[in-house]
C-alpha positions as CSV (number, residue, x, y, z in Angstrom):
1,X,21.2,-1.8,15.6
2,X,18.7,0.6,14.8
3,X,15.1,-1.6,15.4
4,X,12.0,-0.8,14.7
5,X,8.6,-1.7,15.2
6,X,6.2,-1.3,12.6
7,X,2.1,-1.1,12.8
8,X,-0.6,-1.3,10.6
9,X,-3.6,-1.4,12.7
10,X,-7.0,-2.6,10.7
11,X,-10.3,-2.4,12.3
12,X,-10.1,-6.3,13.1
13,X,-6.4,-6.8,12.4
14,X,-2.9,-5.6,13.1
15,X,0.0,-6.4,11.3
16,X,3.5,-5.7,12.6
17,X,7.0,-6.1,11.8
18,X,10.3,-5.7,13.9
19,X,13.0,-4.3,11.2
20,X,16.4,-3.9,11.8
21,X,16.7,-1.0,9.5
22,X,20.4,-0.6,9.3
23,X,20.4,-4.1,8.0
24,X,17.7,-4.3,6.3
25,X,15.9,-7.0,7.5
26,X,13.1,-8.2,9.3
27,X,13.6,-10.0,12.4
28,X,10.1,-11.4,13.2
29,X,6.6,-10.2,11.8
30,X,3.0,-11.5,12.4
31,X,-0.8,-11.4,11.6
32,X,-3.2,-11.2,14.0
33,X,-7.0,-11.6,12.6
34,X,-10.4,-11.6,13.8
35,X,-10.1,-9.2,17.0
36,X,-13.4,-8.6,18.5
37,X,-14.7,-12.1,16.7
38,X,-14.9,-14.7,19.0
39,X,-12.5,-16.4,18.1
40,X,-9.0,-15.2,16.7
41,X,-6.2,-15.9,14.6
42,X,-2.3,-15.2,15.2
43,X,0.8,-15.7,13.0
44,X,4.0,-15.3,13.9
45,X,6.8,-15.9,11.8
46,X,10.7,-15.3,12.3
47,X,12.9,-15.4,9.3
48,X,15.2,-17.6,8.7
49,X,18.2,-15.3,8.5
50,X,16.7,-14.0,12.1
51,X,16.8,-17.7,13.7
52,X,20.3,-17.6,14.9
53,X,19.4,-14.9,17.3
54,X,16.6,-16.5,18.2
55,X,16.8,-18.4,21.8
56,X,14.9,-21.2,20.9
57,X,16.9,-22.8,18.4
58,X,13.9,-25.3,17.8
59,X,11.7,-22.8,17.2
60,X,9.6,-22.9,14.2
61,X,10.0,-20.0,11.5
62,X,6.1,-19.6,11.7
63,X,3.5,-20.6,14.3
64,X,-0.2,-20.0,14.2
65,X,-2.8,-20.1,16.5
66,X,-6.2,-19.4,17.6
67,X,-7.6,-18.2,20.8
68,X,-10.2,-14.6,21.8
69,X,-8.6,-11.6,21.1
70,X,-11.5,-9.1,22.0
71,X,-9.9,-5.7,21.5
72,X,-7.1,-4.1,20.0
73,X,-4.9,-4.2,23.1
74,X,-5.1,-7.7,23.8
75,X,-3.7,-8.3,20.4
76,X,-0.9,-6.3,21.4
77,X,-0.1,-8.6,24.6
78,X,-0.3,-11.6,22.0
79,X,2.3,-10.0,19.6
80,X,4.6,-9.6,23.0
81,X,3.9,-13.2,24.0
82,X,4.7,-14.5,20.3
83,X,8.0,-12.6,20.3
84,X,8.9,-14.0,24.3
85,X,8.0,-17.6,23.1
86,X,9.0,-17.6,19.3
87,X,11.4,-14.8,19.5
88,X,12.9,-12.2,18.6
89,X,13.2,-11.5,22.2
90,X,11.9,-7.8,22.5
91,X,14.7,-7.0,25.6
92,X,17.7,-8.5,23.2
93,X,16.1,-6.2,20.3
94,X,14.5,-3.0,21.8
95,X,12.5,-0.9,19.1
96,X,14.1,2.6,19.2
97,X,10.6,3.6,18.4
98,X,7.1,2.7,16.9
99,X,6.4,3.3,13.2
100,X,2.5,3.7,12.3
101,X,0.5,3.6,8.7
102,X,-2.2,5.9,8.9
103,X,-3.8,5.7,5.7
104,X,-5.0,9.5,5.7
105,X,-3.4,13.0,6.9
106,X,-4.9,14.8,4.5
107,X,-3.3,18.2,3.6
108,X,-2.5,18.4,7.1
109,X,0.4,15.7,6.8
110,X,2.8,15.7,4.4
111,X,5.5,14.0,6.1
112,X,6.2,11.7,8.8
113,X,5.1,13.0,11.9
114,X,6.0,12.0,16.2
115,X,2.3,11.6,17.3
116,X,1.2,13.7,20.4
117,X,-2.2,14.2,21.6
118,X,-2.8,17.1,18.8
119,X,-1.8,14.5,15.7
120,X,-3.9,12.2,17.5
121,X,-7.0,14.5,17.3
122,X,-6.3,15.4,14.0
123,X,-6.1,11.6,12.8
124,X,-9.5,11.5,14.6
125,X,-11.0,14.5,13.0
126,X,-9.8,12.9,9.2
127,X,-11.8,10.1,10.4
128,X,-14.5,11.4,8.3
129,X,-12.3,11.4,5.3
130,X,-11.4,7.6,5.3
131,X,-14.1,5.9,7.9
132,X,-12.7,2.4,7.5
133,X,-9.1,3.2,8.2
134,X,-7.9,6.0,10.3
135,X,-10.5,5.0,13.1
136,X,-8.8,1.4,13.2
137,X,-5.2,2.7,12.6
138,X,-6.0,5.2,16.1
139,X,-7.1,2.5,17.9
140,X,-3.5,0.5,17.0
141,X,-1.7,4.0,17.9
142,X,-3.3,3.6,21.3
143,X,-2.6,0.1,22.1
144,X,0.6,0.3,21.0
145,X,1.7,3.5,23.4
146,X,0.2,1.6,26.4
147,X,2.8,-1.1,25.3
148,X,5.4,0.9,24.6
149,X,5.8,4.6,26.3
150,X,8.9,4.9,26.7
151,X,9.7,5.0,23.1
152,X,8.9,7.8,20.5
153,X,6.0,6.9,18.5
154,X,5.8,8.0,14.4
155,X,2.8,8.5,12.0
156,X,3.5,7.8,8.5
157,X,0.8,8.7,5.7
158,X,-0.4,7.1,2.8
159,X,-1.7,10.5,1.3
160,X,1.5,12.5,2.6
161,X,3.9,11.0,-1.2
162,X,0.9,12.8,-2.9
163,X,1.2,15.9,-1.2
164,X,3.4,17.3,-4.3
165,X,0.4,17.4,-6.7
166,X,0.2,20.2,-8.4
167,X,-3.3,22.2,-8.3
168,X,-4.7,21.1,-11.5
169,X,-3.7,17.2,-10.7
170,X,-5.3,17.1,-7.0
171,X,-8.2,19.6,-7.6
172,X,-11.7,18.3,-8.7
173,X,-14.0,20.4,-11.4
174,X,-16.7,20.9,-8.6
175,X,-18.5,24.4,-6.9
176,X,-14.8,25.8,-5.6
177,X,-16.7,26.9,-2.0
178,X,-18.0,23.6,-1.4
179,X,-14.9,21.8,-1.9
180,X,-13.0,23.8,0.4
181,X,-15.4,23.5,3.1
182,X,-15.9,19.8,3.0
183,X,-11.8,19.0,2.0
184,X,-12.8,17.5,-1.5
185,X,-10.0,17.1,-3.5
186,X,-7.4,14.0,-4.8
187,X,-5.3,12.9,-2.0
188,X,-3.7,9.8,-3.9
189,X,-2.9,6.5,-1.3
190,X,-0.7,3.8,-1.6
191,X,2.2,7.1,-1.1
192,X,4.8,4.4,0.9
193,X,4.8,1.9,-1.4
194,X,5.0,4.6,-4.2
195,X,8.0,6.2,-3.0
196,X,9.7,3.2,-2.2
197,X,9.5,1.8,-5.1
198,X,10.3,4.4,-7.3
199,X,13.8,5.2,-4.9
200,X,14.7,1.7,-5.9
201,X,14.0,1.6,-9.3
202,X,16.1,5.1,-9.8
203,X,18.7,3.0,-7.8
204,X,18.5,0.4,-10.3
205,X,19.4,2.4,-13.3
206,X,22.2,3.8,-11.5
207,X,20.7,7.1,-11.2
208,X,19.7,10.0,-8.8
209,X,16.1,9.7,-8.4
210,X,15.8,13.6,-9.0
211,X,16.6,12.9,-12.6
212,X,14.1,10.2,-13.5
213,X,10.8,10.2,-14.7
214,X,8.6,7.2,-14.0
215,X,5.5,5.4,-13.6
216,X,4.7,3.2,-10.9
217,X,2.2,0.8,-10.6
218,X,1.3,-0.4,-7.3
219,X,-1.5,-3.5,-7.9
220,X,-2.8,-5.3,-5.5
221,X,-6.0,-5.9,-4.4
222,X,-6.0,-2.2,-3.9
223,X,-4.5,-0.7,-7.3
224,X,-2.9,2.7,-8.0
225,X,-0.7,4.0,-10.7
226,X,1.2,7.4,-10.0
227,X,3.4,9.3,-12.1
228,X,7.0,10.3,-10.3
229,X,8.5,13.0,-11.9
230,X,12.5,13.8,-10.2
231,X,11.0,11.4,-7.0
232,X,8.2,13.7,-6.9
233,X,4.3,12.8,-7.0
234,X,2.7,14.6,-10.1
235,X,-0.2,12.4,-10.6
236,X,-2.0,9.9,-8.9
237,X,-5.1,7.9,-9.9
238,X,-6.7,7.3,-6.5
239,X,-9.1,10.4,-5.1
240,X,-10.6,11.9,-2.2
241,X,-11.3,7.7,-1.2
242,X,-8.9,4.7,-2.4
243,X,-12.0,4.1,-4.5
244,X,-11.6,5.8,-7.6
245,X,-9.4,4.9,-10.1
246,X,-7.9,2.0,-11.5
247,X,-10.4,-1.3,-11.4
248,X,-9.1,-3.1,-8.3
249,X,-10.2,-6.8,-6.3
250,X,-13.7,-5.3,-4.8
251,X,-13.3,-1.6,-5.9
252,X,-14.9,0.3,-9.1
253,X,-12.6,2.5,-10.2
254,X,-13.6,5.3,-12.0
255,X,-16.9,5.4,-13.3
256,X,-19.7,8.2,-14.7
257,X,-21.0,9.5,-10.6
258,X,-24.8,9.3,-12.4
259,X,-24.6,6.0,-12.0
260,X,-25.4,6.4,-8.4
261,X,-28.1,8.6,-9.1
262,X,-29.4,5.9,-11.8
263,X,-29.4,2.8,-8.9
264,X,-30.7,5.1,-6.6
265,X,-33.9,6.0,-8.0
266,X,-34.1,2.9,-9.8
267,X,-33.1,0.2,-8.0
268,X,-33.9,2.3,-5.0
269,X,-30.6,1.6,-3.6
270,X,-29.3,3.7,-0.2
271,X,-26.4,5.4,0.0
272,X,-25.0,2.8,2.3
273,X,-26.1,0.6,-0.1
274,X,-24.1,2.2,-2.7
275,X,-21.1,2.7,-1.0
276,X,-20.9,-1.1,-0.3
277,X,-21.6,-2.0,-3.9
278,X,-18.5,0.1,-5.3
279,X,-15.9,-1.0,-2.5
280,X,-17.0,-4.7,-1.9
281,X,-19.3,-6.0,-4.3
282,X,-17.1,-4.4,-8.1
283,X,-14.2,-4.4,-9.3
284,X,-12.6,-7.9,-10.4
285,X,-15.3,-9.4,-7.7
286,X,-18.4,-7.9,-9.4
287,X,-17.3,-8.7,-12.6
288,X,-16.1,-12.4,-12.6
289,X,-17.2,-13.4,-8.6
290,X,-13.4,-13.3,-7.0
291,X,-11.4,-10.8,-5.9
292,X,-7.8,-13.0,-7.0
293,X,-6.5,-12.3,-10.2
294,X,-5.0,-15.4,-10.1
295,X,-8.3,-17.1,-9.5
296,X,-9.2,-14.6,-12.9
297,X,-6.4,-16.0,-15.0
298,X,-6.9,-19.5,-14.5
299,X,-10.6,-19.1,-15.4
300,X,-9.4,-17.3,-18.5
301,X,-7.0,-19.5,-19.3
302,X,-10.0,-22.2,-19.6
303,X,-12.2,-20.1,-21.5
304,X,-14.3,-18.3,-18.9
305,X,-16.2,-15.5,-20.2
306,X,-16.9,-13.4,-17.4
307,X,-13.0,-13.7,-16.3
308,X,-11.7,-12.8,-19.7
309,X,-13.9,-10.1,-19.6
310,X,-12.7,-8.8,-16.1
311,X,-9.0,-9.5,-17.3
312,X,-9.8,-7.1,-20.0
313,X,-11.5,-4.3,-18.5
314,X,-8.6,-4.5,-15.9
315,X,-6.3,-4.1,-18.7
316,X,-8.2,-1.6,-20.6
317,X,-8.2,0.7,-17.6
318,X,-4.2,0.1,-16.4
319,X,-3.3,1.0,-20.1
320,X,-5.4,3.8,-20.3
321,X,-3.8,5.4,-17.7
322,X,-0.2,4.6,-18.2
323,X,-0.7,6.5,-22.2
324,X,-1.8,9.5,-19.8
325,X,0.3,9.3,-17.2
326,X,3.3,9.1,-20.0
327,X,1.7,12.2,-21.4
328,X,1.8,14.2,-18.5
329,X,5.4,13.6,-18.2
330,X,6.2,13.9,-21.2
331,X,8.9,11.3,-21.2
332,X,9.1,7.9,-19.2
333,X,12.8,6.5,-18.1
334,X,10.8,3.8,-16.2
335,X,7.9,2.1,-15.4
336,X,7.6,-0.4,-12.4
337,X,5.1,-2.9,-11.7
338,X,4.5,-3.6,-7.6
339,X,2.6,-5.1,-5.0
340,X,0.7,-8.9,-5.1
341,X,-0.7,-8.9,-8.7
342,X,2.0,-6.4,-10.2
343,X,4.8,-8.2,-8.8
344,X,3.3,-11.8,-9.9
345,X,0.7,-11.4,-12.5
346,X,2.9,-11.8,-16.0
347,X,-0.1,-11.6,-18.3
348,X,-1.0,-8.6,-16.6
349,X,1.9,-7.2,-17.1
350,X,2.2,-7.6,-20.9
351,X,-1.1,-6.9,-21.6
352,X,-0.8,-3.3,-19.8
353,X,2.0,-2.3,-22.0
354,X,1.3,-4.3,-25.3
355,X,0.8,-2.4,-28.1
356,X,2.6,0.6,-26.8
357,X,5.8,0.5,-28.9
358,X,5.8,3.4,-30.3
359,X,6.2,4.9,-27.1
360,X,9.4,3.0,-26.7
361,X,7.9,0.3,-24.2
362,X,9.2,-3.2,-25.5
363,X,8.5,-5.8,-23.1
364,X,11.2,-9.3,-23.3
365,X,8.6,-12.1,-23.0
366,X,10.8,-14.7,-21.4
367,X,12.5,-12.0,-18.8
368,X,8.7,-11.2,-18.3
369,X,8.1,-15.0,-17.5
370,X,10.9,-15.4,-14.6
371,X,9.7,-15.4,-11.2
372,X,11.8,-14.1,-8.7
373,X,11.9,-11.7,-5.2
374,X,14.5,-9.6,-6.4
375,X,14.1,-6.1,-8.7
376,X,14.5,-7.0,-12.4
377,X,14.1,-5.9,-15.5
378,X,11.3,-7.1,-18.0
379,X,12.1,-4.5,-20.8
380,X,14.1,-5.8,-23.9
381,X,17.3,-4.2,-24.0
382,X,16.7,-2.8,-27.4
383,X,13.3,-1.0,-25.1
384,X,13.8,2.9,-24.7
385,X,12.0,2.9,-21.2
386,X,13.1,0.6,-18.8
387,X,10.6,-1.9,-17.3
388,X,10.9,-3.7,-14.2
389,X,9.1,-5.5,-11.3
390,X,10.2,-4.2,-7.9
391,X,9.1,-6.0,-5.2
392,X,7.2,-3.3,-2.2
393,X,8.7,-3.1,1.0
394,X,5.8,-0.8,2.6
395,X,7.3,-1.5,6.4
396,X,11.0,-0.8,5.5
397,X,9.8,2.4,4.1
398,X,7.7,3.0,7.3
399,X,10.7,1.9,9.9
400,X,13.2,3.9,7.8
401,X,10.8,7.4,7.7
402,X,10.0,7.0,11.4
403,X,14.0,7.1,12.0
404,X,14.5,9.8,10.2
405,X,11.8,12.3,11.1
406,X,13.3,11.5,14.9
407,X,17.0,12.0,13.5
408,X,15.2,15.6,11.6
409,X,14.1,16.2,15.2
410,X,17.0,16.2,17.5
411,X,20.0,14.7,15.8
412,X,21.6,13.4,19.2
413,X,18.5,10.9,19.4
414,X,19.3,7.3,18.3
């Protein structure tokens, strides 16, 4: 079996999953919250096609518990305690290696990469670039290589899918010489999830992803839409931040940047002040008070005002960009709906694409009803672009890149 571990260190949380990548599947995963909070949270679940190799039979699939988890390495002694007690035992399923999200590389990444102390600096130095994540994601880097050095460890970028975008898509309409200097441009996130899912919805229609042209829309509570064109990024609505953009759970999107100026001088709002507003306190949050579009559509469904309006400018902005996303490629074989609220949200999904028949988008109302965790098409089959909901598999994407950058390195390892 090739095993891996995969990370996704937060600034008070890490996430990880043990993946038997040959197979497929996940052998035990977890959550571990509230690190550096005085008191902590930890979930551990094993999957139920995992149990038989499991040693304790009697073993629940998930166990929680709560107890101080002060720093980022102690969390990684409870994730090795939770696999000893609730298994997967860790010595009957060594990792070959250690995969890692790091959110941004910049234009310095553009694949998979086996961190040393240089990549490490350089995660540092991009720091700047996204202060919330990469600072968190090289602490879990850290941690986890105390745990584990005696297997390879592997960053794997959000930004480096994007890396394809062609000059006019990444480059922003701003003094040239300041932009270089200070690295502004469009790097585009949610890159895993993007080329995952647009590998399996080529797969799907039975052809070689170098001969489809797509849209993918990854929406969560972070929400992206990218245009694939031959299983290459061409487009991408997030920026130089995972702010701008579509109108996500706490986020802004796009909006006219003299609105900042405005709030500042009247409102006399910081900078601080103002970064908080557009990444915590807009979006679906600022418009209807919660983040959950589920929360959204029930309100709407009994007549709420302020979640029908939030429904609509949510919808407003998807559709917007999926007529110029289809423009830029000129033609659409697929489009794919991902992630929490793409994956679950049905209205959503109609809404986005009603009206758009003329462009050969027909969605099937009752296919577009059925719930389900498998790929499926929501497309009638009279539709001339394909529409489906592909259910994300971010760490499968991780655990398989981290194999193969190590295979691309010295093809006796593994």
């Amino acid at each position: 079996m090739s095993i891996v571990l995969v990370i996704n260190s937060g600034s008070s949380s890490l996430k990880y999953e043990l993946i038997d990548v040959d197979a497929g599947e996940t052998l035990g995963s977890g959550l571990i919250e509230r690190i550096g909070e005085r008191t902590g949270r930890a979930r551990h679940t094993v999957p139920v096609s995992a149990t038989p190799s499991v040693e304790r039979a009697d073993a629940p699939s998930e166990s929680t518990r709560e107890l101080p988890i002060p720093d980022h390495t102690a969390a990684f002694q409870v994730m090795l305690e939770a696999f000893a007690e609730r298994g997967p035992s860790l010595e009957g399923h060594p990792p070959v290696a250690v995969g890692h999200r790091v959110v941004h590389g910049g234009k310095r990444f553009f694949e998979p990469t086996v961190i040393n102390d240089l990549v490490k600096i350089n995660i540092e130095d991009l720091s700047e670039l996204a202060p919330l994540h990469n600072p968190a994601n090289l602490q879990g880097i850290e941690a986890a290589e105390a745990m584990f050095p005696d297997v390879p460890h592997v960053a794997v970028f959000d930004t480096a899918f994007h890396q394809t975008l062609p000059p006019a898509a990444y480059t922003y309409a701003i003094d040239a010489e300041l932009a270089e200097r200070y690295r502004v441009r469009r790097y585009g996130f949610h890159g895993t999830s993007h080329k995952y899912v647009s590998e399996q919805a080529a797969e799907f229609l039975g052809k070689p992803v170098t001969e489809v042209k797509q849209l993918v829309l990854h929406l969560g509570n972070g929400a992206s839409i990218t245009a694939v064109d031959g299983g290459r990024s061409v487009e991408t609505s997030m920026g130089l931040t995972p702010l701008e953009g579509l109108v996500m759970g706490s986020r802004s999107g796009d909006l006219d940047p003299a609105v900042l100026f405005h709030l500042h001088r009247k409102a006399d709002l910081s900078f601080d002040e103002l970064d908080t507003l557009l990444n915590t306190h807009s979006g679906l949050v600022g418009l209807s008070g919660t983040r959950d579009m589920r929360d959204v559509l029930e309100r709407r469904s009994e007549g709420d005002d302020a979640a029908t309006l939030a429904f609509d400018v949510y919808v407003h902005r998807l559709k917007g960009y999926v007529g110029a996303y289809y423009a830029h490629l000129g033609r659409v074989d697929v489009i794919s709906f991902t992630a929490g609220v793409g994956e679950n949200a049905a209205p959503v999904r109609a809404a986005a694409l009603q009206g758009l028949e003329r462009l050969g988008i027909e969605i099937d109302e009752e296919r577009n009803s059925e719930r389900s965790d498998e790929i499926r098409r929501i497309s009638t089959d009279a539709s001339e672009v394909t529409v489906l909901v592909v259910p994300t598999d971010e760490e499968l994407e991780i655990a398989r890149e981290t194999l193969a950058v190590l295979a691309a390195e010295s093809p006796t390892r593994g």
